[in-house]
C-alpha positions in Angstrom: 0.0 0.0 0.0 1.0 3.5 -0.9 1.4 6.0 2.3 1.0 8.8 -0.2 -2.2 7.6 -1.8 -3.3 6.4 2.6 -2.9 9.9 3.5 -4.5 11.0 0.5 -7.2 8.7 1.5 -7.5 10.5 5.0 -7.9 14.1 2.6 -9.7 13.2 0.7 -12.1 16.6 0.2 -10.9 17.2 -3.9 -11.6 13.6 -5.1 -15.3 13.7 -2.7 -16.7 17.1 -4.6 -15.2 16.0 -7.8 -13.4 19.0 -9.0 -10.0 20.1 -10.0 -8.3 22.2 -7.4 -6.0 25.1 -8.6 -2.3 24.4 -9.0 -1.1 26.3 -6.0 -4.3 24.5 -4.1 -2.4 21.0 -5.2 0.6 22.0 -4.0 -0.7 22.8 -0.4 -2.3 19.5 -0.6 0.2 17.5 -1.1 2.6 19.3 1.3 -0.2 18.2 4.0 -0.7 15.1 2.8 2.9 14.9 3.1 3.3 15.8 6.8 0.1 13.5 7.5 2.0 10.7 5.8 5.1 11.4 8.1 2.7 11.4 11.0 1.4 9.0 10.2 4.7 6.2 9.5 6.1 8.0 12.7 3.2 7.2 14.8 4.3 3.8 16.7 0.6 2.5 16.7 -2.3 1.1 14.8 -4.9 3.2 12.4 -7.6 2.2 11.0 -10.9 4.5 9.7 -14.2 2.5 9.4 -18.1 3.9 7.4 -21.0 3.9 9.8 -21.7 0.2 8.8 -18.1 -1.1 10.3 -16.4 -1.1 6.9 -13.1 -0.6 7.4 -11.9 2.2 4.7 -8.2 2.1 5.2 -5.1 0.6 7.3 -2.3 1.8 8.0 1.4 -0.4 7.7 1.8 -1.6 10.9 -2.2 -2.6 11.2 -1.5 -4.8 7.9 1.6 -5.9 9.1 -0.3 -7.3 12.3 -3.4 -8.7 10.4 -1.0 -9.7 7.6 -3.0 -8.6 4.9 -5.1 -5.1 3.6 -8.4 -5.7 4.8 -10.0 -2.7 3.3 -13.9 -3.3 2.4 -14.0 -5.7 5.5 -16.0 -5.7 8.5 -13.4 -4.2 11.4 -15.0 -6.9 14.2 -13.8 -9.6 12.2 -10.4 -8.2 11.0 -9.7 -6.9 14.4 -10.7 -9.2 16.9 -12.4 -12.5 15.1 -15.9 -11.9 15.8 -18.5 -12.6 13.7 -21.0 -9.6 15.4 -20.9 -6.3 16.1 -18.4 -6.0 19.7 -20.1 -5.4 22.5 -18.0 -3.0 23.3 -18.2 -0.8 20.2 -18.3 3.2 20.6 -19.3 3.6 17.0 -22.5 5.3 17.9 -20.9 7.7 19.9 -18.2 8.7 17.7 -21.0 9.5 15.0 -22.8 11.4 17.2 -19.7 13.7 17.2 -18.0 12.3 20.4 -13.9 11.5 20.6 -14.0 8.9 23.0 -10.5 7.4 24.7 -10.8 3.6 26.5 -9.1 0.5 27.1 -9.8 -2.3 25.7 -8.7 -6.2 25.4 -8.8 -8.1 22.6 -10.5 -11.6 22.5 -8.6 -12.4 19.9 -5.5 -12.3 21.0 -5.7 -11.4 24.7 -3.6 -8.3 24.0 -4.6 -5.4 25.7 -5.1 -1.9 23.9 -5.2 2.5 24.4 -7.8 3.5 21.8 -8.6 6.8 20.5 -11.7 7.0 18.6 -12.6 10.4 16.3 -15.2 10.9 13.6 -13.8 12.3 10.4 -16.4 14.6 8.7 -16.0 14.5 4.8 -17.0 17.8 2.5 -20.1 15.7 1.0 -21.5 15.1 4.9 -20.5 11.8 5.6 -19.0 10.4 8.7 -16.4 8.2 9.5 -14.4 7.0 12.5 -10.5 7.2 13.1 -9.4 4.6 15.4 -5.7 5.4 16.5 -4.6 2.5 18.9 -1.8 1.9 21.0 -0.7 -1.9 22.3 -0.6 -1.3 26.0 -0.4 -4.9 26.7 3.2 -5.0 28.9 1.9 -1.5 30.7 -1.2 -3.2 31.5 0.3 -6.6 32.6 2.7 -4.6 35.0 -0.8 -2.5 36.4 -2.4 -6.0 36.8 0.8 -7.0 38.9 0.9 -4.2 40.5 -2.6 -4.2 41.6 -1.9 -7.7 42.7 0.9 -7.0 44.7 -0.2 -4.1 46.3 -3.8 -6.5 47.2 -1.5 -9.2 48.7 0.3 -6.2 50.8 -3.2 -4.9 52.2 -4.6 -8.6 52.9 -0.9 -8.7 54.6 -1.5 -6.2 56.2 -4.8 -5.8 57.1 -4.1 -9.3 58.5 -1.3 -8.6 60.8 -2.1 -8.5 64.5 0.5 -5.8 64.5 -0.7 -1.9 64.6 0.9 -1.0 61.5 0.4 3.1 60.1 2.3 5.0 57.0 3.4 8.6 57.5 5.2 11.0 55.2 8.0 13.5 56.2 5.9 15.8 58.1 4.6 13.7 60.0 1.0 13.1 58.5 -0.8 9.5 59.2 -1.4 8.8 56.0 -2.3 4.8 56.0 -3.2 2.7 58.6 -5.0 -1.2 59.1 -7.2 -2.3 61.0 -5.3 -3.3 64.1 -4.2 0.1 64.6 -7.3 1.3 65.1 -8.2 -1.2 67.3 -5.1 -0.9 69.3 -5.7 3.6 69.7 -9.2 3.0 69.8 -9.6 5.9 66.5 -12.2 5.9 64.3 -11.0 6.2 60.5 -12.1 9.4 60.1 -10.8 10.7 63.3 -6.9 10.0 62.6 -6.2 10.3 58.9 -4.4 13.2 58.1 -3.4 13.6 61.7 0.1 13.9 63.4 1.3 11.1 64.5 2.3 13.6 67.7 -1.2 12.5 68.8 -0.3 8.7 69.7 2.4 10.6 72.7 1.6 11.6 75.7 3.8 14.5 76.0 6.5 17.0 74.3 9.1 15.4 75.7 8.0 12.0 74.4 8.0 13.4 70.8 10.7 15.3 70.8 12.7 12.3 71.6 10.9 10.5 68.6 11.4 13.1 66.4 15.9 12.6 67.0 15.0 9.0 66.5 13.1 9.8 62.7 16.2 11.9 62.3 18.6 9.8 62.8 16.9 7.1 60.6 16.4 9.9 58.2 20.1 10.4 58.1 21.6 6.5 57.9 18.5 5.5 55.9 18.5 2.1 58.9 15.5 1.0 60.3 15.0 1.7 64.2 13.4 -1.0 67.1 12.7 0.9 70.2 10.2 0.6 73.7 7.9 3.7 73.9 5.2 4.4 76.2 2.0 5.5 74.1 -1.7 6.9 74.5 -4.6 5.5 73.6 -8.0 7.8 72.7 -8.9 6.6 75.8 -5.5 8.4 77.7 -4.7 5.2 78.8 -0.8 4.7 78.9 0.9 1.2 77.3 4.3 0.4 76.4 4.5 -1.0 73.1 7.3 -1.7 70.7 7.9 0.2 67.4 10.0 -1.2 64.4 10.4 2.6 62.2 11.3 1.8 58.6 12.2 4.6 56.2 10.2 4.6 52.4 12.7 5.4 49.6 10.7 5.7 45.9 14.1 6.2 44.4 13.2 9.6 44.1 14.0 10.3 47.9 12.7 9.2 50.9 9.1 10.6 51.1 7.5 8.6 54.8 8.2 6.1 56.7 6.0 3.2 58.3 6.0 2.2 61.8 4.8 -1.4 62.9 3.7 -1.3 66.5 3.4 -4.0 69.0 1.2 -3.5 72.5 4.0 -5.3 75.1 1.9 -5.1 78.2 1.5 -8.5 78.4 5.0 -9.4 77.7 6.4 -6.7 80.1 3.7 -8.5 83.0 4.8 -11.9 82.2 8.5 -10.5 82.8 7.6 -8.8 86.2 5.8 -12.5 87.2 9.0 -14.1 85.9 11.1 -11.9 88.2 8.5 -12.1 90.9 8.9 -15.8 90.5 12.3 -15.8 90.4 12.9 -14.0 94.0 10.2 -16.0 95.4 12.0 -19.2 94.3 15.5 -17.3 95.9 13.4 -16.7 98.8 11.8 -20.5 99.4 15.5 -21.8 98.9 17.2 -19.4 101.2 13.6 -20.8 104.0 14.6 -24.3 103.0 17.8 -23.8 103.6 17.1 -22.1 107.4 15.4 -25.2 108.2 17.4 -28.0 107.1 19.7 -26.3 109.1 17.5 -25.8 112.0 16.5 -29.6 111.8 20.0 -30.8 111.5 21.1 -27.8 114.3 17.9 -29.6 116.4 18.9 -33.1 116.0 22.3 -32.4 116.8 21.2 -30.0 120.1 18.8 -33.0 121.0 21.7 -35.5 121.0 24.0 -33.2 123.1 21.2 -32.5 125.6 21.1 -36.1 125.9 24.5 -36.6 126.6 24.8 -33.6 128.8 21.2 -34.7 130.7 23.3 -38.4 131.5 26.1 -36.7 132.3 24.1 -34.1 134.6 23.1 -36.6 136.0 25.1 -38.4 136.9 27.5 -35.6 138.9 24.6 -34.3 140.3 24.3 -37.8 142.0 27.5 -37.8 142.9 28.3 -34.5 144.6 25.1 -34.6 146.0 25.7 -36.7 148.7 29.0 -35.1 149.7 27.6 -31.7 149.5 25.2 -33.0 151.9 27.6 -34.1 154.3 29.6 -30.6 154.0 26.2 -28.6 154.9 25.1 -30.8 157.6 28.7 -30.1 159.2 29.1 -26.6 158.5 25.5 -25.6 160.0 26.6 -27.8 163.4 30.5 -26.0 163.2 28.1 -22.5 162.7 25.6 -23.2 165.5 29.2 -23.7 168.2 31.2 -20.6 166.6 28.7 -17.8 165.5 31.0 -15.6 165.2 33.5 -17.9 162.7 32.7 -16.1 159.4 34.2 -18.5 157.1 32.0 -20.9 158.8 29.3 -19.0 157.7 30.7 -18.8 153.9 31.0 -23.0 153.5 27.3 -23.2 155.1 25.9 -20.4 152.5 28.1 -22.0 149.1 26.9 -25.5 150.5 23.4 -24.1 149.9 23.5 -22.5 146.9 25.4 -25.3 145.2 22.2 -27.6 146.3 20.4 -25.0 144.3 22.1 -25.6 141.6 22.1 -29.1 141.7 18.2 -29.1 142.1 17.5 -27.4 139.0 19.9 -29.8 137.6 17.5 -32.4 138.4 14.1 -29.9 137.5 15.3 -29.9 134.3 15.6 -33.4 133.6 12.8 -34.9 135.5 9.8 -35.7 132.9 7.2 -33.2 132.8 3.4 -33.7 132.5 1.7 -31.7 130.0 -2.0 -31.4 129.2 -2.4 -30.4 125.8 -5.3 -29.5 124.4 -6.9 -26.5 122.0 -6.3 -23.0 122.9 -6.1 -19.8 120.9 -2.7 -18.7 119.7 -3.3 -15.3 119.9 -4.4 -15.3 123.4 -1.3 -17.0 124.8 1.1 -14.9 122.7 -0.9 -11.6 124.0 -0.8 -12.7 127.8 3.2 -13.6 127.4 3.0 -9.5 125.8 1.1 -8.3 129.0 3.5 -9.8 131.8 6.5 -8.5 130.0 5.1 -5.2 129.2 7.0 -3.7 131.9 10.6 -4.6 129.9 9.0 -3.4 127.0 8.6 0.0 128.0 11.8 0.3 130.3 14.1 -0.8 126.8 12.2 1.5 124.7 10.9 -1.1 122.5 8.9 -0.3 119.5 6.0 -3.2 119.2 4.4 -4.0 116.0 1.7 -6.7 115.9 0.0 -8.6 113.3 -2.3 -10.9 114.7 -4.6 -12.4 112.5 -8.4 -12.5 114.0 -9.2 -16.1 112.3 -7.0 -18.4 113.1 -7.7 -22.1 113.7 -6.7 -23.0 117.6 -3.4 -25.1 118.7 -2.8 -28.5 120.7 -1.1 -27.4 123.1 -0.2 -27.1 127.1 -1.6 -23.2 127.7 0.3 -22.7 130.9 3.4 -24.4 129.6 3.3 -22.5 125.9 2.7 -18.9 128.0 6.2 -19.8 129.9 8.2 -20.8 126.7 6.4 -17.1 125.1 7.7 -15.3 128.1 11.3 -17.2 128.0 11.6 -16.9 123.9 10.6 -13.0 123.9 12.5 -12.2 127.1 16.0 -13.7 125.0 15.2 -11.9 121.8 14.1 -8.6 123.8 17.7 -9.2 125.7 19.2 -9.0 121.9 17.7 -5.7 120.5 18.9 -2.4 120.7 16.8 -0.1 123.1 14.4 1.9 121.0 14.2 -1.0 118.5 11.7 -2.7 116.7 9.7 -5.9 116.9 7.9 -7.1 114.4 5.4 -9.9 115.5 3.0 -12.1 113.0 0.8 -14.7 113.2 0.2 -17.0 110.3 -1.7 -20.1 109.3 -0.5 -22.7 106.9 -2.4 -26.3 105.9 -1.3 -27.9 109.0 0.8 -25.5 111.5 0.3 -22.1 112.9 3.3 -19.7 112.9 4.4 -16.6 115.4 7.4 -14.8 113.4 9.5 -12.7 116.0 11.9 -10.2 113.3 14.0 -8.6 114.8 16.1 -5.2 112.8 19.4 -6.6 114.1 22.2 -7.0 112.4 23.2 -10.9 112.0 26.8 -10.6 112.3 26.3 -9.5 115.8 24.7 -12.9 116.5 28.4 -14.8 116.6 27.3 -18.6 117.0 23.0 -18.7 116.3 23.4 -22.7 117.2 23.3 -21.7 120.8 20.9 -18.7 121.3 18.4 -21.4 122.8 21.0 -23.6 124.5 21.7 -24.3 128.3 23.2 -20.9 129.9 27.1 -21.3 131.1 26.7 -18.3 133.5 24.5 -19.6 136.5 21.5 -18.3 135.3 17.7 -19.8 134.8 18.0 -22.4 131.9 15.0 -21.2 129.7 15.9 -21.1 126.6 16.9 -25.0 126.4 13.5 -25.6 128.2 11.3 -23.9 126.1 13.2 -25.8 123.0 12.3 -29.4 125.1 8.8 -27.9 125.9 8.0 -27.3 121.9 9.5 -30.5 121.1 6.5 -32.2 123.3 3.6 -29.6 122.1 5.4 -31.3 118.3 6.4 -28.0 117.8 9.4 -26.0 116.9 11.6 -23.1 117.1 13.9 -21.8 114.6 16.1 -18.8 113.6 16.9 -17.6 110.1 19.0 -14.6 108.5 17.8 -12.3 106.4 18.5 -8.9 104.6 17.7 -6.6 107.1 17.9 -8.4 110.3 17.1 -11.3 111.8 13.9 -13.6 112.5 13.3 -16.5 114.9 9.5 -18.6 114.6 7.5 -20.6 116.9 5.4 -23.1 115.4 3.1 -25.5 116.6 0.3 -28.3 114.6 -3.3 -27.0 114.3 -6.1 -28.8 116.6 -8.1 -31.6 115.5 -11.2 -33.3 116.4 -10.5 -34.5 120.0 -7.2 -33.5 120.1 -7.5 -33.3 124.8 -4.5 -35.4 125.9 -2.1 -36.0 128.1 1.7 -36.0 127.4 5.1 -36.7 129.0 8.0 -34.2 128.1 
């Protein structure tokens, strides 16, 4: 096909009205059909012009070359995309009404997709045609189509996450969000698009200190994890975790987007853990106390033993001798007044059968009567007779009594003299002006009185014997009130701690008909 005679085709006014145009007329012509011809080969797309009744009336070079053949005279549905009907798509009838209409369209044929310009030509005699100028847009369109895919399987990604997850651009601007963000502030849509993202902080300072952080990534281009304390809508206060991302286009970088992560749960599950941790510390260090206690107990038990044989035994022996010495010194007295050393063997005679009698008090068995009592009622009449050293030390008193506990087996009279003895040794320890902490607890089968004591625990040299036999001559209480507990099946014990020291009384709970009799 001639170009020439195509674009004379497209101007075609002289040969329409049938006349002869003047010579300067032709040359004009042709000097536009000319440039329409080099418009026309330069023009990277398909032409094609078409009557009323979908007759094609010409083709350009590349159309042919894509059909493969001049299809003048034939019906453009067919030639173009193998139908054998009008397309369904067809803008003919607005074209002829006088319309240029631009759209997309995809071609059955060959599934290529195509930018189409339709354009009525109006001829000199009054007819009508229709210029199709078409553009393959099949790889642009492919790559939309990708796009549009990719950018579904980010929102469905997105919109999925459990993960607040927001977009916003250099000045700070929300400008995207999903749904778990709003959930997570508590926004409506409306309320935070288009907002500073100042708004999720709950103060300047807060802000400013994100705003260095967006610097910074500004500046490196690196992404940035960091703990901040937010704010809901609410005004409620969480710490969450924030992963900042810059968004480079090539261009630049024009926002960033920040996933955001609510870590209460995480940060309470780490306080338990910690909680858990100490109290773990804490039941190993109580362990510890009384395995030692037991094994300190056992090992007390079997020296008292041996020291109660051995008691004993010299107690029998000097006994009788000492006896003897009295008797004569009160008969050597009664002669010579007035003989003062006399006087001295008959008073050391005595108090040495002192001695030797509570010697033998402490080892002779003792009757108990155990039986239920309230707890709190001995521990606060032990309180009352030794209220008077209380006051004179200076000491500070702070009890903790609880109102329901269950009652004890015990000897009432027996457990009010071991109270009395225990407090009196601990009140003995503490500096005047101290303070004594004093709680009563209840566990599945014993009840507890904790004595705690502010005193420093290196000043207790050897704790093993705080509730031994005394070596000066005085009352032995303490080792009595340990042999007392051990009837009532109870126990005392002593344990170090941080800031002080504590020493506990316990004894079992009462049971159905637990009246009885016992030999300690």
């Amino acid at each position: 096909m001639n170009p020439g005679r195509d674009c004379a085709l497209l101007c075609d006014q002289s040969c329409r009205v049938g006349f002869e145009l003047p010579a300067e007329s032709r040359t004009e012509a042709h000097e536009t059909n000319e440039r329409l011809r080099a418009m026309i080969e330069a023009f990277d797309g398909l032409i094609y012009v078409c009557s009323r009744d979908y007759r094609i009336e010409y083709m350009n070079t590349k159309l042919i070359e894509r059909t493969g053949f001049d299809a003048t005279g034939e019906a453009c549905f067919k030639i173009l995309h193998g139908r054998d009907s009008i397309c369904p798509w067809c803008v003919n009838e607005r074209v002829f009404r006088g319309e240029t209409v631009r759209w997309e369209v995809q071609s059955p044929k060959d599934d290529r997709w195509f930018y189409v310009v339709n354009t009525p030509i109006y001829h000199l005699d009054g007819s009508i045609s229709k210029q199709a100028m078409i553009l393959d847009i099949t790889e642009r369109k492919q790559a939309e189509i990708a796009l549009g895919k990719s950018e579904q399987k980010y929102r469905i990604l997105v919109e999925s996450s459990s993960d607040a997850i927001l977009m916003f651009d250099n000045r700070g601007k929300i400008v995207s969000f999903n749904h778990a963000f709003l959930e997570l502030f508590g926004y409506e849509n409306s309320e935070i698009l288009g907002q500073s993202i100042k708004l999720l902080y709950p103060g300047e300072e807060s802000y400013l200190v994100f705003e260095e952080k967006i610097e910074a990534i500004t500046n490196n281009g690196e992404s940035l994890t960091a703990e901040w304390e937010l704010i809901r809508k609410d005004r409620t206060l969480f710490p969450a975790e924030k992963t900042i991302s810059p968004i480079d286009n090539g261009d630049g970088l024009t926002g960033f987007v920040a996933i955001i992560r609510d870590v209460s749960k995480r940060k309470e599950a780490a306080r338990e853990l910690e909680q858990y941790r100490e109290h773990l510390e804490n039941m190993v260090v109580e362990r510890t106390c009384q395995l030692e206690n037991a094994q300190k107990a056992l090992i007390e038990k079997e020296r008292q033993k041996t020291v109660g044989t051995l008691s004993a035994e010299v107690a029998h022996e000097i006994r009788n001798p000492l006896i003897m010495i009295g008797g004569f010194a009160g008969r050597l007295l009664k002669k010579l007044p007035d003989v003062k050393e006399a006087d001295i063997i008959f008073t050391e005679s005595r108090r040495l059968e002192k001695i030797l009698d509570r010697i033998s008090n402490y080892l002779k068995p003792v009757t108990m009567n155990l039986r239920e009592f309230p707890l709190n009622d001995a521990l606060e009449e032990a309180f009352d007779l030794l209220e008077s050293e209380i006051v004179l030390k200076g000491i500070n008193l702070q009890l903790d009594l609880r109102n329901d506990l269950s009652p004890v087996i015990t000897d009432p009279g027996l457990l009010r003299q071991v109270l009395v003895n225990v407090i009196r040794k601990i009140l003995q320890m503490g500096s005047p002006g101290g303070d004594l902490n004093v709680s009563t607890i209840e566990t599945d089968m014993s009840l507890h009185i904790d004595f705690r004591l502010p005193i420093e625990a290196q000043e207790v040299q050897d704790p093993e014997f705080i509730f031994s036999p005394p070596t000066d001559g005085t009352l032995i209480v303490s080792s009595l009130s340990s042999r007392f507990l051990d009837a009532m099946n109870g126990s005392i014990s002593f344990c170090r701690h941080r800031d002080g020291m504590s020493f506990t009384i316990s004894l079992p709970k009462a049971i159905e008909g637990g009246s009885q009799s016992h030999i300690a």
